[in-house]
N, C-alpha and C positions, 0 to 999 in steps of 0.2 A: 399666229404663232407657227413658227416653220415646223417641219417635223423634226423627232429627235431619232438618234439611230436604238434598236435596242440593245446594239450591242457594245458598244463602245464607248466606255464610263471612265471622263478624266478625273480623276481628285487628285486635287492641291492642295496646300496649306503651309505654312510655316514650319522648320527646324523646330521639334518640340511640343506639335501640336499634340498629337500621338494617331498619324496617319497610319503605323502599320499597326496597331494595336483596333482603330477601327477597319481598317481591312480586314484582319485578321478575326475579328468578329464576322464580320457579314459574310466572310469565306465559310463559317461556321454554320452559321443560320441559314444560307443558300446555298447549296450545292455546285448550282447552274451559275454563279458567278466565281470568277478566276481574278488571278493577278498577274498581269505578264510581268515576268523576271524584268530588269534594268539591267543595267550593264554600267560599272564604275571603274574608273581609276583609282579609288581612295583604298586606302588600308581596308582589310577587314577586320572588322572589328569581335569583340572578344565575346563567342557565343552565334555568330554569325558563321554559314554554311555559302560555299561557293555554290549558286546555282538554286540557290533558298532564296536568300534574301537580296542576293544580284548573283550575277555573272561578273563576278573581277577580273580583270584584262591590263594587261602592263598599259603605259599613256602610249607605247609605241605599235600595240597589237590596236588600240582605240581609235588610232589616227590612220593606220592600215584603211580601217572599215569606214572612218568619214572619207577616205579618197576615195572608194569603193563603193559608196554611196548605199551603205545596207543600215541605216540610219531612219528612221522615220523624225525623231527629232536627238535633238544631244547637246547639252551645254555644259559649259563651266563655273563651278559654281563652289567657293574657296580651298580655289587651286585646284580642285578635281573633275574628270567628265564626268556627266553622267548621261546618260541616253536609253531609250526603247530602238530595236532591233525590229524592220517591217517584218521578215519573213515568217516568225511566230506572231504576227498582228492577224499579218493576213488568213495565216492558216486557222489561227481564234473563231476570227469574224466569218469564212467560208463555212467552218464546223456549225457555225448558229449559235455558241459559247459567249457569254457576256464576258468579255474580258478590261478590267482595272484597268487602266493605267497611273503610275503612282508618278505623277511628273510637277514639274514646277514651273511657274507662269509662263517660263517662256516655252517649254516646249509646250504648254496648252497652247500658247497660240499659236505654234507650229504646227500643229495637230488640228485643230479648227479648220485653219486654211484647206488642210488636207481634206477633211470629211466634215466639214460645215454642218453634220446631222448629227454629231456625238453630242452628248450629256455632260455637260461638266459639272461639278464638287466641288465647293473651297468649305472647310472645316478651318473653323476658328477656334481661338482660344477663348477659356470663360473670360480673359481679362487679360491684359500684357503684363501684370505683374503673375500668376499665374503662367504664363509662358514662358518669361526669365526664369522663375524657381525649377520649373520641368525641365530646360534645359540645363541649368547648374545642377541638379540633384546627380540628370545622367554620367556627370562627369567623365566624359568622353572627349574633350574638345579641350584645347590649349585655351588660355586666357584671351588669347589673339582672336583664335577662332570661335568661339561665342560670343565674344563682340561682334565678329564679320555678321553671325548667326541673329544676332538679336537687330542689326541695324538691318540687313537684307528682310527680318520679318516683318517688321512696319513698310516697306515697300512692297511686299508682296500682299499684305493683308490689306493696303489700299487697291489693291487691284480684284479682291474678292468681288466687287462690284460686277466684274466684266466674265461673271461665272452663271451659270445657272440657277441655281443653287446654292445657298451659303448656309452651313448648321455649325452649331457651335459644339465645339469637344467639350460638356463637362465631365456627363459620365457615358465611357466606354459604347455599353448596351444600346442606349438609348439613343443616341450618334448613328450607330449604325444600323438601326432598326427604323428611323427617319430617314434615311440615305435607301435603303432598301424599298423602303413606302413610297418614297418619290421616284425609283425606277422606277416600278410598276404602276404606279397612277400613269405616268407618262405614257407606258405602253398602253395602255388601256384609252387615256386622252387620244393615242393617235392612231387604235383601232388596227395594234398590233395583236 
């Protein structure tokens, strides 16, 4: 087994899982682990803080910075960017700070290629029906787009295979306190 980095922790998962709800947990419980901001083009939505929960950028300040190449990954993903920004990565990982990243399959594997020693997360849902109902309950999304949402999660939850680590979201706590467990086993497996 290769070594893993200990500083730099991908988690994935599906529209609905409830990624930032166990981020936001283990930011609770650890100190020593962070979340690096995203960067989107999407609306902000209602209770969301610019620079909290992303960095919002018009699609034409977005596309500035993919031809500027200050991007570590960024996709598009129904009809919006979204991306991590290297130069808060690297100042994370210089610092010795565990730093999140909150990204989705494809920027994990654009991230991989990069640092082939990071950690990755995929959190699942207890069940797909379960994951429909979380997304419908948030009603934040047009009829369109929780379709996009619900067909994009079956492709992405086939891809949990190609992760580290798979746990499933049922409850909150517990999600994140096994995500947490397996940092540190790792570190300790690799005699960090």
């Amino acid at each position: 087994m290769k070594s893993k980095s200990k500083n730099l922790i991908i988690i994935s998962g599906p529209s609905g899982v409830g990624k930032d709800s166990v981020i936001s947990r283990i930011q609770s419980i650890d100190s020593k682990i962070s979340l690096a901001i995203s960067v989107t083009t999407r609306k902000m939505r209602l209770g969301e803080k610019d620079g909290v929960n992303y960095h919002f950028l018009s699609r034409e300040n977005f596309e500035k910075k993919i031809e500027n190449s200050e991007f570590l990954e960024y996709s598009e993903y129904c009809g919006n960017y979204y991306g991590t920004l290297k130069k808060p990565i690297e100042k994370a990982m210089k610092s010795g700070r565990k730093i999140i990243l909150k990204i989705d399959i494809q920027g994990a594997e654009k991230v991989r290629e990069i640092y082939d020693d990071c950690f990755s997360i995929f959190i699942l849902p207890p069940s797909i029906e379960a994951l429909k109902e979380r997304i419908t309950l948030r009603n934040l999304d047009s009829k369109d787009d929780l379709d996009l949402r619900l067909k994009r999660a079956m492709i992405e939850i086939e891809n949990a295979c190609n992760y580290d680590f798979a746990v499933e979201n049922d409850v909150v706590d517990s999600c994140a306190r096994k995500i947490i467990d397996k940092i540190y086993e790792l570190e300790k497996n690799n005699g960090v």
